[in-house]
C-alpha positions as CSV (number, residue, x, y, z in Angstrom):
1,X,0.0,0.0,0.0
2,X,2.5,2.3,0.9
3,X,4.6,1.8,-2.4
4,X,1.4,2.4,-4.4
5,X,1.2,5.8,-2.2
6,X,4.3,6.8,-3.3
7,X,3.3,6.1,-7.1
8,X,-0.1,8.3,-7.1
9,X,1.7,11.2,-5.4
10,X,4.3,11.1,-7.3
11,X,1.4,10.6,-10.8
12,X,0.0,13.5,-8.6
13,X,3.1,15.9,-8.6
14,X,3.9,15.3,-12.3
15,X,0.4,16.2,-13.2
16,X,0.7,19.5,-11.2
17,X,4.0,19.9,-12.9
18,X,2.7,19.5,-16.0
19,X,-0.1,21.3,-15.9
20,X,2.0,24.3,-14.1
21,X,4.5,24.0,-17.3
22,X,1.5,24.6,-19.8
23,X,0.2,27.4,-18.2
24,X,3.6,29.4,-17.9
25,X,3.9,28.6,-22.1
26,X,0.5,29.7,-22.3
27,X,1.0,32.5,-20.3
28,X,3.9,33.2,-22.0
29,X,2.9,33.8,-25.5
30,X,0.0,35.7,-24.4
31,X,2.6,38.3,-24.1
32,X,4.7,37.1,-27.4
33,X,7.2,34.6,-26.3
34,X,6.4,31.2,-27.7
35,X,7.8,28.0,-27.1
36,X,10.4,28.5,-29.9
37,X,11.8,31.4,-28.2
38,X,11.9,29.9,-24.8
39,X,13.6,27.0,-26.3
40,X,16.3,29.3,-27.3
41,X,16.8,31.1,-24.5
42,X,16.9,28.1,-22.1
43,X,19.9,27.4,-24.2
44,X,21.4,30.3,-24.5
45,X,21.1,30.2,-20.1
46,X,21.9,26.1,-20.5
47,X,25.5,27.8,-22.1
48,X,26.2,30.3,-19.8
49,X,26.3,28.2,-17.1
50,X,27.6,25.4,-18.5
51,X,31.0,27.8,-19.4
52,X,30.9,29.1,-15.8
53,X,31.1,25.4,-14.4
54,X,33.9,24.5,-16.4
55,X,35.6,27.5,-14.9
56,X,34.4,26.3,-11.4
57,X,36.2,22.8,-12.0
58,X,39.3,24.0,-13.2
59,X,39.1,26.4,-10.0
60,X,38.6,23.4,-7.9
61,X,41.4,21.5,-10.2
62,X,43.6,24.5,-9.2
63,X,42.8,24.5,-5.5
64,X,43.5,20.6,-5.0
65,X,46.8,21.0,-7.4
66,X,48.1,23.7,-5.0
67,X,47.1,21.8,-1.5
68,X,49.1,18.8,-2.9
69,X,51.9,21.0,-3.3
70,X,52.0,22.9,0.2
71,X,55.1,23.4,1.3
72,X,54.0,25.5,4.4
73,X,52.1,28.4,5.6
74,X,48.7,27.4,7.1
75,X,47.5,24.2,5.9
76,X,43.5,25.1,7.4
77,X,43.3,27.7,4.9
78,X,44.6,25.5,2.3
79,X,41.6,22.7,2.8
80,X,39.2,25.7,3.5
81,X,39.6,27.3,0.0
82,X,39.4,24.2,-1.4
83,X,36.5,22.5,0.7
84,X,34.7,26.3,-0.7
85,X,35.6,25.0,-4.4
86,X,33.9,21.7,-4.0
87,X,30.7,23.3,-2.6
88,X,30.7,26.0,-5.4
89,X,31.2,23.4,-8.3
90,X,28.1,21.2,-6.5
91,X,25.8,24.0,-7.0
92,X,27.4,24.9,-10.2
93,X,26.6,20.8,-11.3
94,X,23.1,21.5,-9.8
95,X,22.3,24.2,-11.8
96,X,24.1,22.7,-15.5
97,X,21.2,19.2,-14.4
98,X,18.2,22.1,-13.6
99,X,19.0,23.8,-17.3
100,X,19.3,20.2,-18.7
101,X,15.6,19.7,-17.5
102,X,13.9,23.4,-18.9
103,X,15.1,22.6,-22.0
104,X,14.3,19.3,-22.1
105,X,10.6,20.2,-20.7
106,X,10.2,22.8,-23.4
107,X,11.4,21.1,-26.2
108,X,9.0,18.5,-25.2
109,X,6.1,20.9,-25.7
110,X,7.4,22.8,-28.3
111,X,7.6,19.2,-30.4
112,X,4.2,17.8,-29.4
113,X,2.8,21.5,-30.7
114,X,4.2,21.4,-33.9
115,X,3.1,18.0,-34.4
116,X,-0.2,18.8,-33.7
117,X,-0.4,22.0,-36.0
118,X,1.2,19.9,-39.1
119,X,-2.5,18.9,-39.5
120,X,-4.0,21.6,-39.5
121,X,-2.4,22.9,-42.7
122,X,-4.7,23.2,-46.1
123,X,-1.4,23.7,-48.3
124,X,0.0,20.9,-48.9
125,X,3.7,22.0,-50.2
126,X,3.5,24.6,-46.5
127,X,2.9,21.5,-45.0
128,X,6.0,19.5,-46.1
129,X,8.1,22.1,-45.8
130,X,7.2,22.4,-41.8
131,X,7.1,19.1,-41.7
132,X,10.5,19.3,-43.1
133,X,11.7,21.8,-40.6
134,X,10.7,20.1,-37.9
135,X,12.5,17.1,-38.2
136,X,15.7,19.2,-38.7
137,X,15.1,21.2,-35.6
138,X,14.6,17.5,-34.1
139,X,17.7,16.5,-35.8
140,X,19.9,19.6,-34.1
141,X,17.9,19.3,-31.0
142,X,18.9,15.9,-30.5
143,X,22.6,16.3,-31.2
144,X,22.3,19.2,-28.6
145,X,20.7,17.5,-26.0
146,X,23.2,14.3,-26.0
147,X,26.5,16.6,-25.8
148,X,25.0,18.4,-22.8
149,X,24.3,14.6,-21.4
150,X,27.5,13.6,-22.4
151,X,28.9,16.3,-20.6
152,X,26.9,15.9,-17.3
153,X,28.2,12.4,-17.3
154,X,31.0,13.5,-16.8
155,X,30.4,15.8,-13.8
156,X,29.6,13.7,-11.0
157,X,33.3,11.2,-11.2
158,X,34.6,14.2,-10.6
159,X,32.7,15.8,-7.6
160,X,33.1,12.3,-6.4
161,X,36.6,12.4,-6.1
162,X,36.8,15.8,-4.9
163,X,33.9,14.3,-2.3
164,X,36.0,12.0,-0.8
165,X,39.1,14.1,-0.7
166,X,37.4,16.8,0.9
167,X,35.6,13.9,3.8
168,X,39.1,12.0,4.4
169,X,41.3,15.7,4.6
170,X,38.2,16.9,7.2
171,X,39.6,14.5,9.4
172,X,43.4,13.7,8.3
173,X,44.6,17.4,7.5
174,X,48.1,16.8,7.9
175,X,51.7,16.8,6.1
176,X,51.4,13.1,5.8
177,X,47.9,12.9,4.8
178,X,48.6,16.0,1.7
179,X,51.4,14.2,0.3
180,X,49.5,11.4,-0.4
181,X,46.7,13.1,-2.4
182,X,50.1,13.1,-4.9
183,X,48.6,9.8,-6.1
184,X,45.8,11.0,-6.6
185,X,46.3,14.2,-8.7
186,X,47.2,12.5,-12.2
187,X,43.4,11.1,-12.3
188,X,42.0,14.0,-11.4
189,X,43.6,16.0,-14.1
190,X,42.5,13.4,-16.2
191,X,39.1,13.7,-15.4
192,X,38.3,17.2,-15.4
193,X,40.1,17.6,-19.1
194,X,37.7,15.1,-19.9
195,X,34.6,16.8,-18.4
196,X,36.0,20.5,-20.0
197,X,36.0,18.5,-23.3
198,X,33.1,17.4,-22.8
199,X,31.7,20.8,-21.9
200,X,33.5,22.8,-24.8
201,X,31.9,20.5,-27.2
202,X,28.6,21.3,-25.7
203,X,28.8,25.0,-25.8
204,X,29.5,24.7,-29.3
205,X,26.3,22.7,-30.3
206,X,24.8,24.9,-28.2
207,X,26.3,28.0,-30.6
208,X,25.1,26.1,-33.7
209,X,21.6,24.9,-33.0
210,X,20.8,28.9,-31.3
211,X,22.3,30.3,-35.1
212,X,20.3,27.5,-36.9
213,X,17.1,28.9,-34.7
214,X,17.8,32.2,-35.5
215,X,18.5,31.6,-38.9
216,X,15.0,30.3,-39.3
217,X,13.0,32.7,-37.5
């Protein structure tokens, strides 16, 4: 009984959701915006903060490179700045997933929309040719949608690691303890070139599908 609970409320809370989505679109381009332009902007937003989260994890990169190689001074301050870096990149990774799930939710509507107005076309030819359109902007929308994936894979190894460096130094914050996050620092490296890469490549399919948009308005 009580896993069936769960299920209804959580049926229940996706309705609301739902329902609360279609009435901010509606709302929306009561006053001009339609789903087309939110798409884009969510994007454009969706890029922003995916560029300032690669800078956040190369900040954090940069804070755990220079705690590995303290050579004195005060070794708090040390784990403090870099137990600040790997609560700003959590948020930052929080906020990438959030942008991930507007655009997904919009595109979803915007989709199901133009789906639904293909039929109500009298012109053939005008048809086809939105018809045409639409699987394009599909198309772009997809390859969009998997690098940001891709690159939000890619995220949580990395807070992961800094996780557990962050819990063990908490309780371990000493000469010994530092030099042997040495060991550690090569895979690290490794990992958040990977998720930058990731990210770059992200931002750039970002760039093309907003031009395509625009292109086409």
């Amino acid at each position: 009984m009580k896993k069936i609970g769960t299920c209804f409320s959580f049926l229940v809370f996706f309705a609301l959701l739902t329902a609360c989505s279609s009435a901010y679109y509606g709302a929306m381009e009561k006053v001009g915006f339609h789903k087309r332009d939110i798409l884009v902007h969510r994007i454009q937003k969706a890029r922003e903060e995916q560029a300032e989260a690669k800078e956040q994890f190369q900040t954090a990169l940069e804070k755990f490179t220079a705690l590995t190689q303290f050579h004195g001074g005060d070794l708090q301050d040390k784990y403090e700045e870099l137990n600040a870096a790997y609560q700003a990149s959590e948020k930052k990774a929080e906020a990438v997933r959030k942008r991930i799930a507007d655009i997904e939710d919009v595109a979803e509507a915007l989709f199901e929309e133009w789906e639904e107005e293909l039929d109500q076309y009298s012109s053939a030819s005008l048809r086809q040719r939105s018809a045409q359109q639409l699987r394009e902007t599909k198309r772009r929308y997809q390859k969009l949608i998997a690098a940001m994936k891709r690159a939000e894979s890619k995220i949580e190894p990395v807070l992961t690691v800094f996780r557990d460096q962050v819990l063990f130094l908490k309780h371990n914050l000493n000469a010994r303890a530092i030099a042997s996050l040495q060991t550690e620092l090569e895979g690290i490296e490794s990992d958040v070139a990977a998720l930058i890469q990731e990210m770059e490549r992200s931002i750039q399919e970002a760039d093309s599908f907003i031009q395509a948009m625009q292109e086409n308005t």
